[in-house]
Jmol script that loads the backbone (N, CA, C; Angstrom):
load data "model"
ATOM      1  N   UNK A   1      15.997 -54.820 143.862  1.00  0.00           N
ATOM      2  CA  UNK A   1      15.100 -54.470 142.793  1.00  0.00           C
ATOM      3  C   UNK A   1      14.881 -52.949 142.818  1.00  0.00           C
ATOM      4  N   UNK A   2      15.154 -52.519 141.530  1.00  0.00           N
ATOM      5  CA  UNK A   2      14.865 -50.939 141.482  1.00  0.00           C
ATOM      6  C   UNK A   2      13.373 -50.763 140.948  1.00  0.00           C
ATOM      7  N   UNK A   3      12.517 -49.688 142.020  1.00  0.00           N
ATOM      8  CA  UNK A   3      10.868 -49.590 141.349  1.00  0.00           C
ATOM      9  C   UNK A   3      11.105 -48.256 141.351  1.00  0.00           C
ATOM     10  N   UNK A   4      10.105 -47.814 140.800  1.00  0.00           N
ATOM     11  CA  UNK A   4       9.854 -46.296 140.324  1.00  0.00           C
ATOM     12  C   UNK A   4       9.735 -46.017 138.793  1.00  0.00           C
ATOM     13  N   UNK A   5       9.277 -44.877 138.490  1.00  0.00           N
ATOM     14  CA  UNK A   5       9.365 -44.429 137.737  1.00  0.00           C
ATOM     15  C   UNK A   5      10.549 -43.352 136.961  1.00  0.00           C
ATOM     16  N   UNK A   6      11.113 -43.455 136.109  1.00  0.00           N
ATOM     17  CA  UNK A   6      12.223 -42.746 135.984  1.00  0.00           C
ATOM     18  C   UNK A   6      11.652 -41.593 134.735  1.00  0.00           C
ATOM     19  N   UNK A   7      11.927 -40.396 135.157  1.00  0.00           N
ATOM     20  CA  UNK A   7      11.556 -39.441 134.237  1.00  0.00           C
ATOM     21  C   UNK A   7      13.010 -38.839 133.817  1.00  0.00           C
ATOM     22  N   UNK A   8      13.082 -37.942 132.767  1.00  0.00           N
ATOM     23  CA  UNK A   8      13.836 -37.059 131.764  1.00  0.00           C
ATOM     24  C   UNK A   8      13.709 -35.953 132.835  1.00  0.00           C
ATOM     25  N   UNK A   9      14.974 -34.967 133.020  1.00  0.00           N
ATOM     26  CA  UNK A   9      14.902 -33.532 133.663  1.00  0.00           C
ATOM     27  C   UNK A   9      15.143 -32.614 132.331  1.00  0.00           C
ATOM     28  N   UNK A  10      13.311 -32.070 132.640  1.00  0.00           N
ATOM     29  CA  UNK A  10      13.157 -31.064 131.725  1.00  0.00           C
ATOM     30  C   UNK A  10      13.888 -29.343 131.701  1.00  0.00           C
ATOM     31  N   UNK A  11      14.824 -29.134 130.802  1.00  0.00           N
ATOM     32  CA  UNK A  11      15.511 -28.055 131.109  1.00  0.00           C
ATOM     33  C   UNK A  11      14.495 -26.688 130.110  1.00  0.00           C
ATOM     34  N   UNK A  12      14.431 -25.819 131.029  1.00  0.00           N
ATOM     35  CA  UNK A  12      14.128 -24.781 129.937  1.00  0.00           C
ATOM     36  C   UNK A  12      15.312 -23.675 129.586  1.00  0.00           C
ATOM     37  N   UNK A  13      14.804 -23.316 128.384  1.00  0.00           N
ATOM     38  CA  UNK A  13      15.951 -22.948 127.319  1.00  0.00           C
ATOM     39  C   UNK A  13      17.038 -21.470 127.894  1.00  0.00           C
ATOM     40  N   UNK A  14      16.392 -21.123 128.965  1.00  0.00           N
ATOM     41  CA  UNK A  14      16.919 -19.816 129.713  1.00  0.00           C
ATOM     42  C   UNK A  14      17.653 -21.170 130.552  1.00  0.00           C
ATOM     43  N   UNK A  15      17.373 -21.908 131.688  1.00  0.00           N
ATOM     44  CA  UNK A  15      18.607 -22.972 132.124  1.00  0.00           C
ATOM     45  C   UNK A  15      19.990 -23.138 131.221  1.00  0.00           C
ATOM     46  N   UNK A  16      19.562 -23.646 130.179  1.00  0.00           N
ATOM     47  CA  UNK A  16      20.211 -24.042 129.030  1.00  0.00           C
ATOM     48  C   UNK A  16      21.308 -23.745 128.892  1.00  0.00           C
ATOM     49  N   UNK A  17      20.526 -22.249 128.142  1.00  0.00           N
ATOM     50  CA  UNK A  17      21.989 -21.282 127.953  1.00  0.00           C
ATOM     51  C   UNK A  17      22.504 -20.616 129.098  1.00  0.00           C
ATOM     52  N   UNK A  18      22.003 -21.058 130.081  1.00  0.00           N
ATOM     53  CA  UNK A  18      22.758 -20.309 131.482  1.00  0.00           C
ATOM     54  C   UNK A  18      24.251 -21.116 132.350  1.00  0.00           C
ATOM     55  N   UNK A  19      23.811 -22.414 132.115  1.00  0.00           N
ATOM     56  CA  UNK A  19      24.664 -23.986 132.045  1.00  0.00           C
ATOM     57  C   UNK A  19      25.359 -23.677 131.293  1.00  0.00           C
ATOM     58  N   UNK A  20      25.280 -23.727 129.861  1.00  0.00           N
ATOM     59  CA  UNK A  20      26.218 -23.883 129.028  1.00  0.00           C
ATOM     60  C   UNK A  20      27.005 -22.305 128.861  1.00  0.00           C
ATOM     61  N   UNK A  21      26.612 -21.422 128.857  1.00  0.00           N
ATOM     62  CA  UNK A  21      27.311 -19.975 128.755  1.00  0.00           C
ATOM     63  C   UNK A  21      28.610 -20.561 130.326  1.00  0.00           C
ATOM     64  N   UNK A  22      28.453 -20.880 131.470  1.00  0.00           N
ATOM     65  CA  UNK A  22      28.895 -20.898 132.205  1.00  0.00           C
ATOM     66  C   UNK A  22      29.973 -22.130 131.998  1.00  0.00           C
ATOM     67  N   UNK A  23      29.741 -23.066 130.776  1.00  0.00           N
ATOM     68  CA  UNK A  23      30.980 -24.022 130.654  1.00  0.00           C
ATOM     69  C   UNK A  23      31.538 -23.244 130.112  1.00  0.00           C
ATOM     70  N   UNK A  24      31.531 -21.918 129.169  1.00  0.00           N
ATOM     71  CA  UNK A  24      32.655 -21.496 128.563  1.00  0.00           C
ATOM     72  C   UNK A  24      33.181 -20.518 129.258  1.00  0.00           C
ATOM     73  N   UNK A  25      32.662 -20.142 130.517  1.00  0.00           N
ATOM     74  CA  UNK A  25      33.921 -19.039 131.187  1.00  0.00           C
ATOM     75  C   UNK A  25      35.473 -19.630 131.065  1.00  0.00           C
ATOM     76  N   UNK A  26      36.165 -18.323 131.097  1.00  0.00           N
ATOM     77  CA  UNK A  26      37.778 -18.786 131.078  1.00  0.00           C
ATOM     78  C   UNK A  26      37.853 -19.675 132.667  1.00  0.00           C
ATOM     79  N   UNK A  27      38.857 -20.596 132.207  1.00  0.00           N
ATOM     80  CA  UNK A  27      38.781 -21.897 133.747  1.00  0.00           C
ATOM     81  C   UNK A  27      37.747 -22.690 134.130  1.00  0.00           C
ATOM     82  N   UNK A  28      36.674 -22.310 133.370  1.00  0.00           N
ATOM     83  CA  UNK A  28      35.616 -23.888 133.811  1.00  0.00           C
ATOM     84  C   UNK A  28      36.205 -24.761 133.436  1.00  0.00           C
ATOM     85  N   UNK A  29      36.086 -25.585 133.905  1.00  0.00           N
ATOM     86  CA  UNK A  29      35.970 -27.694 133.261  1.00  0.00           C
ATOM     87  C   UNK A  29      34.285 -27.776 133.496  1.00  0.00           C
ATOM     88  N   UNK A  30      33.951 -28.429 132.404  1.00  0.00           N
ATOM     89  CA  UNK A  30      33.113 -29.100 131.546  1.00  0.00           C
ATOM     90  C   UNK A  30      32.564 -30.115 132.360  1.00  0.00           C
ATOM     91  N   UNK A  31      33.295 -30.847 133.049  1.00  0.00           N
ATOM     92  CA  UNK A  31      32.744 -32.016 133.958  1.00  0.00           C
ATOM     93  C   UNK A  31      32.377 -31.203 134.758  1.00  0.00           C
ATOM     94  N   UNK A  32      33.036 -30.655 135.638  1.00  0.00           N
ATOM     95  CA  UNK A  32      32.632 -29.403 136.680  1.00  0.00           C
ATOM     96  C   UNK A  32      31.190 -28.899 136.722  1.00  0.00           C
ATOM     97  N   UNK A  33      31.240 -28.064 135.787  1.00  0.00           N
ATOM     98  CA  UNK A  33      29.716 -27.622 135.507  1.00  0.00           C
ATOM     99  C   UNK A  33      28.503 -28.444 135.682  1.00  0.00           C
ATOM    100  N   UNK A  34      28.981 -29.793 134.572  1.00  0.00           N
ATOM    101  CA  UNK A  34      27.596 -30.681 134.518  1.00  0.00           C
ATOM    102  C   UNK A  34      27.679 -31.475 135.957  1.00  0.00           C
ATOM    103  N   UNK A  35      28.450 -31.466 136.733  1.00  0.00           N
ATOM    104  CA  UNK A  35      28.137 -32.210 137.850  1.00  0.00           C
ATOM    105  C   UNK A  35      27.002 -31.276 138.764  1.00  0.00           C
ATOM    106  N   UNK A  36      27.808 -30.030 138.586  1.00  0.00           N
ATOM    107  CA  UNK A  36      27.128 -28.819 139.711  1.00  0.00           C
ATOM    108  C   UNK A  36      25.380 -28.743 139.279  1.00  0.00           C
ATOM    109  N   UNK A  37      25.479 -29.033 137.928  1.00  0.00           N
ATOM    110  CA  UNK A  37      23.805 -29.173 138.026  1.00  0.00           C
ATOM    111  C   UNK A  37      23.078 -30.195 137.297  1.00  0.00           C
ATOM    112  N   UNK A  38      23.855 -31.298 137.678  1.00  0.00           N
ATOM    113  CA  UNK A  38      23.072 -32.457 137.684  1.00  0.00           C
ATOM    114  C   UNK A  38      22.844 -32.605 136.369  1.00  0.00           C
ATOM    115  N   UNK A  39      23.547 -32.249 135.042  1.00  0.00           N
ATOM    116  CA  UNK A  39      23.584 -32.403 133.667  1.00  0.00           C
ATOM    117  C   UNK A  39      24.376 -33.331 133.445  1.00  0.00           C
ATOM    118  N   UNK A  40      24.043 -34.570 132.111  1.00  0.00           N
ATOM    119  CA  UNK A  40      24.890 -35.354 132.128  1.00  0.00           C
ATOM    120  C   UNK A  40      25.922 -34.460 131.333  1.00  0.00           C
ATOM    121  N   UNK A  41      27.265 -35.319 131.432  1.00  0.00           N
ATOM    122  CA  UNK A  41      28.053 -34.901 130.624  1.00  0.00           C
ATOM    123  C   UNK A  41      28.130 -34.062 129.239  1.00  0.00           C
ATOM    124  N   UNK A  42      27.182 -36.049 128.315  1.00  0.00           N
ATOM    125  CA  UNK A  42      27.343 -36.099 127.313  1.00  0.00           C
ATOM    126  C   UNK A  42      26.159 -34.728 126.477  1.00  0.00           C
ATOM    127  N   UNK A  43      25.017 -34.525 127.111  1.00  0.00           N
ATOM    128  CA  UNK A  43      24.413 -33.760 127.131  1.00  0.00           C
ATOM    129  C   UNK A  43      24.948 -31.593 127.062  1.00  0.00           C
ATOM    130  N   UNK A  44      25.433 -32.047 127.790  1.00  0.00           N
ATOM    131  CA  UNK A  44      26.248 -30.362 128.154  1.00  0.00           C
ATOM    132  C   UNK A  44      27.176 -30.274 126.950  1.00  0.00           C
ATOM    133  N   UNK A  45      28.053 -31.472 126.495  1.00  0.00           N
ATOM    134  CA  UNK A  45      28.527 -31.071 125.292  1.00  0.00           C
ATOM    135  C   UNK A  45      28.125 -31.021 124.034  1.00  0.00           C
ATOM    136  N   UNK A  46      26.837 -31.908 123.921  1.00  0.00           N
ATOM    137  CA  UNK A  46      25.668 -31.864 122.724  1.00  0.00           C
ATOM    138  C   UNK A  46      25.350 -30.017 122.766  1.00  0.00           C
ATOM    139  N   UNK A  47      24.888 -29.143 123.941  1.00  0.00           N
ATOM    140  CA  UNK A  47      24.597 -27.668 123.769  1.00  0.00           C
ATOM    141  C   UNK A  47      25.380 -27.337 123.777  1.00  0.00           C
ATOM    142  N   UNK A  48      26.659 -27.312 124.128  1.00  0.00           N
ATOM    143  CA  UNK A  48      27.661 -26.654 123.295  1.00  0.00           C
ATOM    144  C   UNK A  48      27.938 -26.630 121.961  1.00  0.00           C
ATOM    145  N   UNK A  49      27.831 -27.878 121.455  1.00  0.00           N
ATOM    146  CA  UNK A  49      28.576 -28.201 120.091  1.00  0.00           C
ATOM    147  C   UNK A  49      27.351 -26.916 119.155  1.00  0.00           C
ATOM    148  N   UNK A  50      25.977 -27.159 119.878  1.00  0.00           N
ATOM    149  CA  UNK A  50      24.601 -26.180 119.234  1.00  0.00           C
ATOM    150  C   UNK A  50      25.375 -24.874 119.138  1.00  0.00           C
ATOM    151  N   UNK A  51      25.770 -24.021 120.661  1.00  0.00           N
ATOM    152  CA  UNK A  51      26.467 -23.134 120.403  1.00  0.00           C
ATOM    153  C   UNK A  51      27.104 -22.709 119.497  1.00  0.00           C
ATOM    154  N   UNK A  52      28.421 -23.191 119.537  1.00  0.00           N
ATOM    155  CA  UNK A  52      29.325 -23.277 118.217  1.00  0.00           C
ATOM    156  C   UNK A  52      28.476 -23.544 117.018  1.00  0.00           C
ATOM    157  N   UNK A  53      27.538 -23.972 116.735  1.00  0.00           N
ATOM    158  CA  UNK A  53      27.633 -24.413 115.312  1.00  0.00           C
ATOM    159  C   UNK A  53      26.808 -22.929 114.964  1.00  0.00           C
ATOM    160  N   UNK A  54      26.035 -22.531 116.064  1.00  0.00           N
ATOM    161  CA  UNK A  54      25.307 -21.308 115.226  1.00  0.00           C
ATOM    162  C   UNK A  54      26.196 -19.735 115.139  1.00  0.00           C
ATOM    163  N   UNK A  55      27.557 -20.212 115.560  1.00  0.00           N
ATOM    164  CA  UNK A  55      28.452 -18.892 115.305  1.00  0.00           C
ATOM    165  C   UNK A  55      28.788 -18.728 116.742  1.00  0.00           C
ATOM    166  N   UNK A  56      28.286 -18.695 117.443  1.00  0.00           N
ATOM    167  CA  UNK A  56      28.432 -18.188 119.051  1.00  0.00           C
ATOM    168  C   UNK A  56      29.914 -18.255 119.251  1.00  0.00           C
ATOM    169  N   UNK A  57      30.716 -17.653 119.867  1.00  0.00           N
ATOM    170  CA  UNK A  57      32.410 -17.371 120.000  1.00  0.00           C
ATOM    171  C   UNK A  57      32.308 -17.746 121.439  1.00  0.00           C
ATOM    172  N   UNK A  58      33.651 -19.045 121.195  1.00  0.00           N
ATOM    173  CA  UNK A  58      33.989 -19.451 122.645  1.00  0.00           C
ATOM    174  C   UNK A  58      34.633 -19.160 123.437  1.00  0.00           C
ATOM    175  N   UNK A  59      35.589 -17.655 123.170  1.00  0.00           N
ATOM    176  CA  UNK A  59      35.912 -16.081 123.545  1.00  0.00           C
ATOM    177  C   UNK A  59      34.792 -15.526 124.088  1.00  0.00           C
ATOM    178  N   UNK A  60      35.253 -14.966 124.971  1.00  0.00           N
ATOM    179  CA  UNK A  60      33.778 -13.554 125.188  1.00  0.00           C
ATOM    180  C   UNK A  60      34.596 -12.375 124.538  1.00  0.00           C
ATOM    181  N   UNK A  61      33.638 -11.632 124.136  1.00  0.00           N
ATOM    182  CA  UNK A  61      33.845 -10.294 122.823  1.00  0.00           C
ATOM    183  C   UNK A  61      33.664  -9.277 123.417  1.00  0.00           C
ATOM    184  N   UNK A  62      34.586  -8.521 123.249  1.00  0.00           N
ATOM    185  CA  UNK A  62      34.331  -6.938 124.258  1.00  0.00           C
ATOM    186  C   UNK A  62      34.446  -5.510 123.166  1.00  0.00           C
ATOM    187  N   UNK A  63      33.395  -5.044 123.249  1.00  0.00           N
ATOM    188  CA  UNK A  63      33.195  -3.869 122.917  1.00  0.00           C
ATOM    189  C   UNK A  63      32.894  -2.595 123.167  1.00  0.00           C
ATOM    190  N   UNK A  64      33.371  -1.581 122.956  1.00  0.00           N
ATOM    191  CA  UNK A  64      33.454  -0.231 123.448  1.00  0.00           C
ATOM    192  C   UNK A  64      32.386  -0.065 124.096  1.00  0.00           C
ATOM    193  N   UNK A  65      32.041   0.447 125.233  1.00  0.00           N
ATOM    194  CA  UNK A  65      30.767   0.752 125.843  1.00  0.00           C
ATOM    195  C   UNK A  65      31.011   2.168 125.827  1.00  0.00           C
ATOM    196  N   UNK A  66      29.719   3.408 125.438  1.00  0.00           N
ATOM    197  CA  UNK A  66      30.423   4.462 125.978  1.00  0.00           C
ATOM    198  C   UNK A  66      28.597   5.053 126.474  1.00  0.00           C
ATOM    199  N   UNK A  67      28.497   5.744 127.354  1.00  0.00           N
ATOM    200  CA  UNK A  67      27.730   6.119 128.090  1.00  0.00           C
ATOM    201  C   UNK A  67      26.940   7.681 127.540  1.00  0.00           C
ATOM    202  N   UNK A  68      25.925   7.199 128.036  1.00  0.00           N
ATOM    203  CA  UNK A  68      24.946   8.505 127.136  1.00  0.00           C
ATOM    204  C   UNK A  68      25.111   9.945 127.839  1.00  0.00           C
ATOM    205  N   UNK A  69      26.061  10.342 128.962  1.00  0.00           N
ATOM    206  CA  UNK A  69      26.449  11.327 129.619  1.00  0.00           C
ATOM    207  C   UNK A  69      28.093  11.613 129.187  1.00  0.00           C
ATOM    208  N   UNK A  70      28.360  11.038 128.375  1.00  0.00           N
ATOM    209  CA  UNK A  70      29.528  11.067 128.366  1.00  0.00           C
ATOM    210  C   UNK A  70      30.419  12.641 127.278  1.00  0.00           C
ATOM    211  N   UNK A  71      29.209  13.076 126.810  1.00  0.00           N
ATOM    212  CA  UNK A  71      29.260  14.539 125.762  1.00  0.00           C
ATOM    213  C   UNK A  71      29.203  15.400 126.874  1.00  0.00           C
ATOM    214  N   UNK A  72      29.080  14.991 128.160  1.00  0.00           N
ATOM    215  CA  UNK A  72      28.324  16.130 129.081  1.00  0.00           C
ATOM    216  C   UNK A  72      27.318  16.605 129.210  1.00  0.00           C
ATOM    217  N   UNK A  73      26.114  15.826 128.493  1.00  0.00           N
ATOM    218  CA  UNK A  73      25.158  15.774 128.840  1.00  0.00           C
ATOM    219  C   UNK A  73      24.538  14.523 129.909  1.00  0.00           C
ATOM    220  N   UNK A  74      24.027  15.260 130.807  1.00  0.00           N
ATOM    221  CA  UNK A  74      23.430  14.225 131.871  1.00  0.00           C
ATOM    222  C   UNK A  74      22.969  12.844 131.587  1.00  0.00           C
ATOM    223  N   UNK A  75      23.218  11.677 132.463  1.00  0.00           N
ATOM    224  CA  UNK A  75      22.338  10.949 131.946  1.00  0.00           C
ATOM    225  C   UNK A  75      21.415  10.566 132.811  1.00  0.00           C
ATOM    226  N   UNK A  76      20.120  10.131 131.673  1.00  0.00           N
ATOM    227  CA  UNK A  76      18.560   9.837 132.725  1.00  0.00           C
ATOM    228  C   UNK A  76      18.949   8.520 133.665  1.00  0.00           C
ATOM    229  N   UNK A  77      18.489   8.396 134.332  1.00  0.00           N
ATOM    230  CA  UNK A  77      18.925   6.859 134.813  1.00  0.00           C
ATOM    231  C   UNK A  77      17.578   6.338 134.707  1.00  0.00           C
ATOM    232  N   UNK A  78      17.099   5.403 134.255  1.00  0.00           N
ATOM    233  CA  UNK A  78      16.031   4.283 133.726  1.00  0.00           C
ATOM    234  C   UNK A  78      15.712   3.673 134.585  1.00  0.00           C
ATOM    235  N   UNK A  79      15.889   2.700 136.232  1.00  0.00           N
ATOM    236  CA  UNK A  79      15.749   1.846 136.652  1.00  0.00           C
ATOM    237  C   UNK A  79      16.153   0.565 136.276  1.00  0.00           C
ATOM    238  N   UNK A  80      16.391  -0.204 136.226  1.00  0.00           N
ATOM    239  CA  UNK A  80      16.500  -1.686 135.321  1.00  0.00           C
ATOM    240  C   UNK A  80      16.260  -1.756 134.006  1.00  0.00           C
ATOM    241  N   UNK A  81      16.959  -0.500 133.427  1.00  0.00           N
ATOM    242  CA  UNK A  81      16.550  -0.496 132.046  1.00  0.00           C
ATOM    243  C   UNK A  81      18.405  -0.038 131.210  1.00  0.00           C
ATOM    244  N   UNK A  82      18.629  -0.684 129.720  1.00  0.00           N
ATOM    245  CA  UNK A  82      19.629  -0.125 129.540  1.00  0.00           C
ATOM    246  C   UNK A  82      19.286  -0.414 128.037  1.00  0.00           C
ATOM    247  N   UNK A  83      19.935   0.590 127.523  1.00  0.00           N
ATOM    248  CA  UNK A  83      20.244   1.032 125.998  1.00  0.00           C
ATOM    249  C   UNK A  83      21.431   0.462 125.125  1.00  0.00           C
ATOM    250  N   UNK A  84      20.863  -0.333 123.747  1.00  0.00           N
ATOM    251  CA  UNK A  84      22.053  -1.196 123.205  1.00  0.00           C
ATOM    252  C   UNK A  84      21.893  -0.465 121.880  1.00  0.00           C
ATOM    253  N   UNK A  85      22.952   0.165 121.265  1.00  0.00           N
ATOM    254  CA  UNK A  85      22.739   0.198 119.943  1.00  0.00           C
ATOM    255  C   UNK A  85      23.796  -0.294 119.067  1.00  0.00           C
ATOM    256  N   UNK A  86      22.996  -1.312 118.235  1.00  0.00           N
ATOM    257  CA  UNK A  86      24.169  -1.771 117.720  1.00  0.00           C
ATOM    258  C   UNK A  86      23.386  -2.496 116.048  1.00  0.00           C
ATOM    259  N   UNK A  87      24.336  -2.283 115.366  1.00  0.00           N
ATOM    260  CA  UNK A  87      24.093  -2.639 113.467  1.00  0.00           C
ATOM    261  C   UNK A  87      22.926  -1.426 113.300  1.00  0.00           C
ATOM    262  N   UNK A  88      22.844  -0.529 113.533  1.00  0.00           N
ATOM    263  CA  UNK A  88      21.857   0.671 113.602  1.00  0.00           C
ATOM    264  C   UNK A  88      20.660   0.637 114.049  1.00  0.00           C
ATOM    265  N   UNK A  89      20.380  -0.741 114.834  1.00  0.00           N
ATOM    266  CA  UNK A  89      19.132  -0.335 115.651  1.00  0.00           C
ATOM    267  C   UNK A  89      19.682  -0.537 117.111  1.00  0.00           C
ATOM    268  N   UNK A  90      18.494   0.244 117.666  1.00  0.00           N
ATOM    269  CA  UNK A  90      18.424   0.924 118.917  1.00  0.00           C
ATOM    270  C   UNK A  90      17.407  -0.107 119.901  1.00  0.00           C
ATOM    271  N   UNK A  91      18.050  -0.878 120.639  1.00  0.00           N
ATOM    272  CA  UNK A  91      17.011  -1.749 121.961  1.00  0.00           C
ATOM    273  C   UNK A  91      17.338  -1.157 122.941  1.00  0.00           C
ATOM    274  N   UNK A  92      16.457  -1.516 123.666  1.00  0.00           N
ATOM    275  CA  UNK A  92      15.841  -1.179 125.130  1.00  0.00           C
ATOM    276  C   UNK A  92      15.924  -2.577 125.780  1.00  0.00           C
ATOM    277  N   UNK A  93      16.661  -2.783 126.990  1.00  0.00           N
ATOM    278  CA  UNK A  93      16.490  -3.941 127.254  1.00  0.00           C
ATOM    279  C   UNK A  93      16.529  -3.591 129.126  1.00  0.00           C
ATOM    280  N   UNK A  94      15.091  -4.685 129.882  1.00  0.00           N
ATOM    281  CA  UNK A  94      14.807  -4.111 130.722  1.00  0.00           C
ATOM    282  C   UNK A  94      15.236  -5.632 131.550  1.00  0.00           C
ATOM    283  N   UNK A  95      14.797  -5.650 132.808  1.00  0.00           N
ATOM    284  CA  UNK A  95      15.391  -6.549 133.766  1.00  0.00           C
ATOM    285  C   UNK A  95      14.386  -7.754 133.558  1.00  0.00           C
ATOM    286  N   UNK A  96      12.784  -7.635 132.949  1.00  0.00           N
ATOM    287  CA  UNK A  96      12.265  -8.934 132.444  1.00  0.00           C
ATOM    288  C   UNK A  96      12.874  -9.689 131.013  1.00  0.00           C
ATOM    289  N   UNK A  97      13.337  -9.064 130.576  1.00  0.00           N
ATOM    290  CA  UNK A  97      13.931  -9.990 129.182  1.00  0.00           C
ATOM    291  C   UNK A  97      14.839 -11.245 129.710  1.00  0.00           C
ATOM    292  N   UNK A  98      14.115 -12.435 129.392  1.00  0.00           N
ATOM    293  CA  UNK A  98      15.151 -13.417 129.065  1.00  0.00           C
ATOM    294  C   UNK A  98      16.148 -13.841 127.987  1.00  0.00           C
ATOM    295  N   UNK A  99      17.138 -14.363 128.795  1.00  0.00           N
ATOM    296  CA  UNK A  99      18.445 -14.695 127.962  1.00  0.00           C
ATOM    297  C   UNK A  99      17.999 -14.930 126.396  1.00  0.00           C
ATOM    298  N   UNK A 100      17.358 -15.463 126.077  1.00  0.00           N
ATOM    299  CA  UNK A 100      16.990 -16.698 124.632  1.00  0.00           C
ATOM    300  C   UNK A 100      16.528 -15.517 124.417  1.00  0.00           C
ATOM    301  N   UNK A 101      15.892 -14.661 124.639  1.00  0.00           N
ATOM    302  CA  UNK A 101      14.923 -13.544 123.590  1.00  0.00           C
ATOM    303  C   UNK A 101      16.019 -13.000 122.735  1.00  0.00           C
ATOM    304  N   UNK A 102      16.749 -12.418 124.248  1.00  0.00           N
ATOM    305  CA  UNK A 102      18.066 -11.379 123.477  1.00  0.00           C
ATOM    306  C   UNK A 102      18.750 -11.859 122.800  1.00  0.00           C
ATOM    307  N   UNK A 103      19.179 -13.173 122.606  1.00  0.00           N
ATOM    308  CA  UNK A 103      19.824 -13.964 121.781  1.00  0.00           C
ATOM    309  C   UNK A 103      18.991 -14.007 120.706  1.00  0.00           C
ATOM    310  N   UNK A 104      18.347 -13.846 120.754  1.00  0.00           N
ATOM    311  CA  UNK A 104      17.379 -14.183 119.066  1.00  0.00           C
ATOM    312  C   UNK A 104      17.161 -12.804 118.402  1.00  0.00           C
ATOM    313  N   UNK A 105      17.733 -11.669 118.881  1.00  0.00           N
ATOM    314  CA  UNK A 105      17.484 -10.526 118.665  1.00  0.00           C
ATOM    315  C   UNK A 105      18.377 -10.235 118.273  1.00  0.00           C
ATOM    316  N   UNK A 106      19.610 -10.565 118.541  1.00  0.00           N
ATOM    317  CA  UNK A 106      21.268 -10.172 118.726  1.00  0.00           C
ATOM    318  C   UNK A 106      21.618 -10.905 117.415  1.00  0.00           C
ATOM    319  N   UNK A 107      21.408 -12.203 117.366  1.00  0.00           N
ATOM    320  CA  UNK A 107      21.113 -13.049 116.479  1.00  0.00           C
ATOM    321  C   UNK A 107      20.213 -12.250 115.136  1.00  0.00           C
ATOM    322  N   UNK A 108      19.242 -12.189 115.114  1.00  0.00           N
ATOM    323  CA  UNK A 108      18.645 -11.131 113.873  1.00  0.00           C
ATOM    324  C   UNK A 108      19.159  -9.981 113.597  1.00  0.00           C
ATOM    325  N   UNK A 109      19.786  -9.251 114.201  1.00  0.00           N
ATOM    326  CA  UNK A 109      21.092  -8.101 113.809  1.00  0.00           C
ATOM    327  C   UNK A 109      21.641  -8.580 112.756  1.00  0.00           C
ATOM    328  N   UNK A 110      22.600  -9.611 113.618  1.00  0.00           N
ATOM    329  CA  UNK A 110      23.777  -9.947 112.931  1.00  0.00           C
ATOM    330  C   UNK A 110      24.036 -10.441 111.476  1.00  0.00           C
ATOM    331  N   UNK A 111      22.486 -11.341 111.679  1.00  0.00           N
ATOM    332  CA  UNK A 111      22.289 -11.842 110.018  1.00  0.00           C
ATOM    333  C   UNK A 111      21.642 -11.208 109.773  1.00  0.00           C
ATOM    334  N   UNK A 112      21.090  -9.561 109.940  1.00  0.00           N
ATOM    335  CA  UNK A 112      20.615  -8.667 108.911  1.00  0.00           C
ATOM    336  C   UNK A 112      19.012  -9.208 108.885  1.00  0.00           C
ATOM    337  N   UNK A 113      18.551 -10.153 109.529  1.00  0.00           N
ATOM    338  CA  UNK A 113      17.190 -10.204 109.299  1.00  0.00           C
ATOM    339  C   UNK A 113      16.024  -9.659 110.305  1.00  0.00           C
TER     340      UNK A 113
END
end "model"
wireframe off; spacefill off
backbone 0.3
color backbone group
């Protein structure tokens, strides 16, 4: 006889996308992942499919980085802090920002809102 109580494992949304960003490295398997943290399967591919559907590229995208010393002028160094500019605005992004913020930010760029 099985007793207990059986609860749901509540994921928060920084987990989430940390799980699922990590099924799409080049060479994961999918089972792999959801075993390593106790995600069901069918679940891990339900946040993916989310991924994909909101545009997210199952490529990682590489773009020119070029450095604010790079005219020959010095650069400040910030601490845990780094500079993104991109669709003409200018963020600041420091070592407390979570994943989901910047995504919703990166995300409002892109669609201009």
């Amino acid at each position: 006889m099985i007793s207990g109580v059986y609860r749901r494992k509540s994921w928060s949304a920084q987990d989430k996308a940390l799980i699922t960003a990590e099924s799409f490295e080049p060479g994961a398997r999918v089972s792999d992942v959801a075993r390593r943290y106790d995600v069901s399967l069918g679940l891990l591919h339900h946040w993916r499919r989310k991924v994909r559907q909101h545009g997210a590229p199952a490529e990682p995208m590489f773009v020119p980085v070029r450095l604010a010393g790079d005219e020959g002028a010095p650069v400040a160094h910030a601490e845990g802090r780094i500079e993104i500019e991109l669709a003409g605005a200018r963020i600041w992004v420091t070592r407390t920002v979570d994943a989901a913020t910047l995504r919703v930010v990166f995300a409002a760029l892109r669609t201009g809102a």
